[in-house]
GUKOLPA-6359 format. One record per residue (C-alpha): x, y, z; residue in three letters. Coordinates in steps of 0.02 Angstrom, whole numbers, padded with zeros to 5 digits, always signed. Example, Ala and Ser with C-alpha at 12.3 -4.5 7.8 and 13.67 -1.06 7.14 Angstrom:
GUKOLPA-6359
+00615-00225+00390ala +00684-00053+00357ser 
This chain:
GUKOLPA-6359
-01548+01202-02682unk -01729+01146-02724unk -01772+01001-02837unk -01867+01081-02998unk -02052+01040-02978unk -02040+00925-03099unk -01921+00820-03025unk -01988+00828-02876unk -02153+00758-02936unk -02038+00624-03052unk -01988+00586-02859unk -02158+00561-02756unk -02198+00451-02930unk -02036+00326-02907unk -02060+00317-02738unk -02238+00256-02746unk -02213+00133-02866unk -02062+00058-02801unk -02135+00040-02647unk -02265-00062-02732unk -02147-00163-02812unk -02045-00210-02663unk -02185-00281-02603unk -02217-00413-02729unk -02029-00419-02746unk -01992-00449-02566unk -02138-00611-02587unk -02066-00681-02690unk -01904-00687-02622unk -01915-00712-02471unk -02030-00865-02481unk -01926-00933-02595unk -01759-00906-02511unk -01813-00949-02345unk -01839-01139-02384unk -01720-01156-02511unk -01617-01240-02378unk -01732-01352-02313unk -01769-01398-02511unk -01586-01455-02521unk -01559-01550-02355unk -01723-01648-02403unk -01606-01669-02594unk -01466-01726-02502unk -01480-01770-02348unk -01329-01656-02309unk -01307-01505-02187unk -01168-01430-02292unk -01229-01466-02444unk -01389-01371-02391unk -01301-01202-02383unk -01240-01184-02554unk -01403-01134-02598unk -01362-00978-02504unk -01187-00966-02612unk -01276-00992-02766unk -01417-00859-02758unk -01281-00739-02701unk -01161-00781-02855unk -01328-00749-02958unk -01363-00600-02881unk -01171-00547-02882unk -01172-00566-03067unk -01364-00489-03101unk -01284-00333-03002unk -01150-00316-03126unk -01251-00359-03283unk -01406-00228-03222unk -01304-00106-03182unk -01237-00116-03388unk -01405-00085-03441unk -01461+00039-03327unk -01310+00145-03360unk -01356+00158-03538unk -01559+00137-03525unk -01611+00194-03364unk -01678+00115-03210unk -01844+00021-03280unk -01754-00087-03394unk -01644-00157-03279unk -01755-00199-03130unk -01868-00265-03268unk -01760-00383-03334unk -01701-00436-03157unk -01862-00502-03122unk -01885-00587-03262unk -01732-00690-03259unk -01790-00730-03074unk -01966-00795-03127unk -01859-00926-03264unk -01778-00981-03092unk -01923-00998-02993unk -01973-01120-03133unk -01812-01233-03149unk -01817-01247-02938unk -01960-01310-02969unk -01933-01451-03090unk -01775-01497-02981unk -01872-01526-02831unk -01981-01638-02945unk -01835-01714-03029unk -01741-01736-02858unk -01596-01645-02947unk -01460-01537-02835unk -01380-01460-02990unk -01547-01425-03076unk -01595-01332-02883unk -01425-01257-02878unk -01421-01186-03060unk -01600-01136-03018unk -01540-01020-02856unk -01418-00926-02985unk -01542-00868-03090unk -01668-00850-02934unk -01539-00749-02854unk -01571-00594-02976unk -01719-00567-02857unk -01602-00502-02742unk -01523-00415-02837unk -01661-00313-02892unk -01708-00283-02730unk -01559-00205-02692unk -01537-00126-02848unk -01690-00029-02822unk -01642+00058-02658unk -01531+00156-02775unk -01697+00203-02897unk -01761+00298-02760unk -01604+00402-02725unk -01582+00476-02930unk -01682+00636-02899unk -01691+00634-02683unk -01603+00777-02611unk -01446+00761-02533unk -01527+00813-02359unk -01664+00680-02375unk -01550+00552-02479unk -01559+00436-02329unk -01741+00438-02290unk -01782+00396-02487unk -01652+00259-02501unk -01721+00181-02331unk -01900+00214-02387unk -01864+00090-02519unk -01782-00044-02444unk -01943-00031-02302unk -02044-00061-02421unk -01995-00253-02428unk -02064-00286-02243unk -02230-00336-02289unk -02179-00431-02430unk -02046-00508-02329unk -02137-00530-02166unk -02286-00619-02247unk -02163-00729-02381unk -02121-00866-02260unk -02265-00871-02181unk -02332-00929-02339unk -02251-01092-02330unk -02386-01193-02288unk -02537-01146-02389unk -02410-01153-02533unk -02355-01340-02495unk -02555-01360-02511unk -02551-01298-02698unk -02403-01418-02728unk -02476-01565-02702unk -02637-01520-02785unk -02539-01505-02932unk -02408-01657-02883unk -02276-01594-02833unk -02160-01597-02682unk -02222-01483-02534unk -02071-01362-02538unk -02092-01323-02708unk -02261-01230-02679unk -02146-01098-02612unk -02065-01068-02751unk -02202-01056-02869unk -02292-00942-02776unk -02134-00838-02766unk -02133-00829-02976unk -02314-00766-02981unk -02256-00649-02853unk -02104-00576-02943unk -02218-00571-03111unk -02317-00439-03035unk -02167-00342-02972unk -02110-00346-03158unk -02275-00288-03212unk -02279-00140-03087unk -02114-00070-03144unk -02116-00123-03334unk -02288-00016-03338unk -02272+00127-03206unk -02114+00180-03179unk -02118+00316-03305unk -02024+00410-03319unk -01883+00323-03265unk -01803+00421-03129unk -01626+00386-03182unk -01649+00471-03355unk -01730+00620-03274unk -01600+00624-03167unk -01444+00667-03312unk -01580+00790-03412unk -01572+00898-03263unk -01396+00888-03238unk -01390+00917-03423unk -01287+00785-03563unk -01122+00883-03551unk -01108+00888-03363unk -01151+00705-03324unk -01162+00587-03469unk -01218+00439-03448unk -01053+00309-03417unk -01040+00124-03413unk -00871+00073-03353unk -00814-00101-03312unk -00782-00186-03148unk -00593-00141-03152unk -00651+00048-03197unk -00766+00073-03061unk -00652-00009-02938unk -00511+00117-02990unk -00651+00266-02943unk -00709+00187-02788unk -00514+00164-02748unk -00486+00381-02745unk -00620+00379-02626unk -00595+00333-02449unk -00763+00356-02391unk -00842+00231-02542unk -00704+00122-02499unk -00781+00116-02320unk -00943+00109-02370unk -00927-00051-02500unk -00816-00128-02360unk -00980-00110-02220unk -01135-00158-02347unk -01017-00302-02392unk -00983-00366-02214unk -01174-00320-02165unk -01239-00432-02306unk -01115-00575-02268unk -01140-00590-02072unk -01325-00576-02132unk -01333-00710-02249unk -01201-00843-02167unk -01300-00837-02021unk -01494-00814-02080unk -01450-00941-02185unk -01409-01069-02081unk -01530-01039-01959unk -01684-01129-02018unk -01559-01277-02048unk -01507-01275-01867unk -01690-01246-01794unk -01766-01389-01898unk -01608-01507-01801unk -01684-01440-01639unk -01859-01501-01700unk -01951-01346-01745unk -02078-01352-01865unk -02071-01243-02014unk -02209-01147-01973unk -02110-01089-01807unk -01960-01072-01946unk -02051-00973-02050unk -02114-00847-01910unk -01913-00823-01793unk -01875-00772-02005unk -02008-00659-02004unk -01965-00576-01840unk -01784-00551-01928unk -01842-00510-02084unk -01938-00367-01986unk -01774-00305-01909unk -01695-00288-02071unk -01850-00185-02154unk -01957-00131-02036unk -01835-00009-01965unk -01762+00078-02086unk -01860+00236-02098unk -01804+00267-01920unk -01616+00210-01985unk -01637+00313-02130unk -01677+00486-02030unk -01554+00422-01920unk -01411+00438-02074unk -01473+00601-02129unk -01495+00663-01937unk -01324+00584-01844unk -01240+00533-02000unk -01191+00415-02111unk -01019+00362-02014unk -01101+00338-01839unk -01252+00248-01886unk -01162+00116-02020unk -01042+00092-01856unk -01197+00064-01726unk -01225-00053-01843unk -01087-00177-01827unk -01110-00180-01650unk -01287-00214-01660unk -01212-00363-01773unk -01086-00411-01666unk -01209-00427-01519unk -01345-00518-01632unk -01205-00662-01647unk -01159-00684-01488unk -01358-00693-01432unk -01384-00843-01570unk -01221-00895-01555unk -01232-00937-01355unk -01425-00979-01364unk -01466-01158-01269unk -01529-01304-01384unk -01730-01253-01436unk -01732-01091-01362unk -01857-00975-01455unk -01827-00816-01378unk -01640-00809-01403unk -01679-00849-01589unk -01796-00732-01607unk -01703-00585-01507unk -01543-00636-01591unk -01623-00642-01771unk -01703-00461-01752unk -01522-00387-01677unk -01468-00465-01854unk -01588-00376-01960unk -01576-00221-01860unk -01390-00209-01882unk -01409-00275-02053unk -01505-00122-02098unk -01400+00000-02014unk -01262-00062-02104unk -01338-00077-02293unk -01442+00096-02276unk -01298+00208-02222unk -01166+00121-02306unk -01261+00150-02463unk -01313+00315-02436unk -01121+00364-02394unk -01055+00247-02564unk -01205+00355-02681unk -01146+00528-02626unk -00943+00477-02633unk -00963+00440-02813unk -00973+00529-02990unk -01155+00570-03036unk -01118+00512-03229unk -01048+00344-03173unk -01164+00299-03020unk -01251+00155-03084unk -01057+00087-03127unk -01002+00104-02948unk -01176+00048-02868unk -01170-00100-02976unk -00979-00163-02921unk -01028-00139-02742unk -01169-00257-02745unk -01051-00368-02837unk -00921-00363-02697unk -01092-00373-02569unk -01171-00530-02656unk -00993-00622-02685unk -00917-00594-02504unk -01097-00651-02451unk -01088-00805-02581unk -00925-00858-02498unk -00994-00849-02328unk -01140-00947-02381unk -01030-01073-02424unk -00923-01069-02285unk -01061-01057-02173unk -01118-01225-02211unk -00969-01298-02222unk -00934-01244-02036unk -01095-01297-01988unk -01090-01465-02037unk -00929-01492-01948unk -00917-01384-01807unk -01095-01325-01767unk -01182-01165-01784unk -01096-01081-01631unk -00950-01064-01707unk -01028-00987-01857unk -01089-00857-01752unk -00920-00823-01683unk -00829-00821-01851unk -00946-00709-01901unk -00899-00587-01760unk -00737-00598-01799unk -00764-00541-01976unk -00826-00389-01904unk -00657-00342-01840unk -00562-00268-01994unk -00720-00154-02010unk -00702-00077-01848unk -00518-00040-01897unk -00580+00056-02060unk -00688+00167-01983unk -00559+00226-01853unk -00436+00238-01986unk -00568+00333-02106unk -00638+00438-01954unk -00441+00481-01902unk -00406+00530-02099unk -00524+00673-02081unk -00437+00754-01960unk -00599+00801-01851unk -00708+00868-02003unk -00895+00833-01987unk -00946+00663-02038unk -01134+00714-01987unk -01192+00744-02172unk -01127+00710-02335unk -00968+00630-02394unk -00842+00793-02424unk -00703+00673-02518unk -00631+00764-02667unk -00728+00715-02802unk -00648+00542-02876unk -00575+00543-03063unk -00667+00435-03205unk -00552+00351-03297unk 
């Protein structure tokens, strides 16, 4: 059935400003995030030490995706994202006085509360899906997370005219980066806090009408217990959270690895674009692709496309470019297949009243398997090498593959083309 006009205007609104949101958003975080590594080895002098950053911005994000997820429940969509960003900028600020102060806690405390970035990002692919269509549910959700390319793409790239206004203003090169990255995420803020109105969410439930989908904010234990009925959301959590993971352990490791094979971080900053790309760029195409094909087949093209990005990196001779570059883009590619359809297939396998609830724990399982990865990714770095990263990280792709054959056999041949046709979960 047809979207009311209203709604659908509410729609073409979001959409617009989101996207211009995610563009200042995806600045300033990825030209923060992609040197935070570099900003810790030069701390401590230590490989391993360098890739808690990673497990730190994902613990802050994990959290952020619990805590915005609260408010938007009860408030709607703006103030969350809102206050996301703001908690980011305070981050952006306190990685900058630990690079000045030479301080690894300070710069680890400071990725926490930088990691709500993230979280917003993510947060908003959701924004665009409140009043989309269930036919078109993909294309908005992907539409949103494509917006973050540009940003993205031209974020590392900024690394060196940004070292430029550090040391104008005294301060050590890498934290340039991060203080362009705050000014960055200010505008975000100031693009949502003033624009997105009305706030999609809230439209959203006055369609529906109060009765038939109040507004809900249930714990973590609560929205586990209605992802739990659900064996499609159960899928889908379990494939955005191994997507994000393989993503992160390896991306963020790379730049450590390249800079050992004595790349500059200007040829850093452009094999993270190239990936970066593959993760954004894309997804309009991955978006039709889950509304055309369907959710199932795409999110599993996209472990393979991750399993393959691996082994490229993972078997690439010392200072090779193009296997870095080839290998990265496989990453973001699969990456995106992964996040789009999986979250497509988790929106549509839940309760309308409690979405936010359920959207919100499965960024918290996303950002903390990532945040363990992270941390394990540096860990086997620094002992092993990065090879072997790349081949745990295959290996972590295994129990997925099982899931969807076991999900896919559970249906007993019904379509999997369109829309999740689970029996509609129970709120507790």
């Amino acid at each position: 059935m047809d979207l009311p006009a209203r709604a659908r205007a509410v729609q073409r609104r979001t959409v617009r400003v989101l996207l211009a949101s995610q563009v200042l958003g995806g600045v300033g975080s990825s030209t923060g995030f992609s040197l935070s590594t570099l900003l810790a080895k030069e701390i401590t002098g230590n490989a391993a030490l360098a890739g808690l950053t990673g497990t730190f911005a994902a613990l802050g994000a994990a959290g952020a995706s619990v805590a915005l997820s609260r408010v938007m429940a009860v408030r709607g969509r703006r103030p969350g994202l809102v206050l996301g960003y703001s908690v980011a900028i305070g981050g952006t600020l306190v990685i900058v006085s630990a690079a000045r102060l030479h301080a690894y806690w300070l710069l680890l405390l400071g990725m926490a509360l930088f990691g709500w970035a993230s979280a917003v990002n993510l947060q908003a692919r959701y924004a665009g899906t409140d009043l989309a269509p269930a036919e078109r549910r993909g294309r908005a959700l992907s539409m949103v997370i494509w917006a973050v390319t540009i940003g993205s793409i031209l974020g590392p790239n900024l690394a060196h005219p940004a070292e430029g206004t550090a040391r104008v203003l005294g301060l050590p090169p890498l934290a340039g980066a991060f203080l362009w990255s705050g000014f960055a995420l200010a505008g975000a803020a100031l693009i949502l806090g003033l624009m997105l109105r009305p706030d999609p969410l809230l439209i959203a439930r006055e369609l529906r009408g109060e009765d038939a989908a109040a507004p809900r904010r249930l714990s973590l234990k609560q929205s586990f217990a209605v992802i739990s009925e659900s064996p499609h959301a159960v899928l889908a959590i379990a494939v955005v959270a191994v997507s994000h993971t393989v993503m992160v352990s390896v991306m963020s490791m790379t730049p450590v690895h390249m800079n050992s094979d004595g790349m500059s971080v200007t040829v850093i900053g452009l094999v993270l674009s190239v990936h970066i790309s593959g993760m954004y760029a894309f997804s309009p195409l991955v978006g039709i692709a889950v509304d055309r094909i369907g959710r199932i087949p795409v999110l599993s093209a996209g472990m393979a496309v991750l399993a393959v990005s691996c082994l490229v990196v993972g078997t690439a001779p010392m200072g090779s470019k193009p296997h870095m570059v080839v290998g990265l883009l496989l990453l973001g590619i699969g990456w995106s297949c992964g996040v789009v359809a999986g979250s497509t297939l988790l929106t549509e396998s839940s309760p309308v009243e409690v979405r936010p609830s359920v959207q919100g724990a499965s960024d918290f399982v996303m950002q903390s398997s990532s945040a363990g990865g992270a941390a394990l990714a540096g860990l086997v770095v620094g002992t092993l090498g990065y090879s072997w990263l790349a081949g745990f990280a295959v290996a972590l792709l295994a129990p997925v593959a099982v899931l969807v054959v076991v999900t896919v056999s559970r249906q007993g041949g019904r379509s999997v083309s369109s829309v999740s046709e689970d029996p509609a979960p129970q709120v507790p």
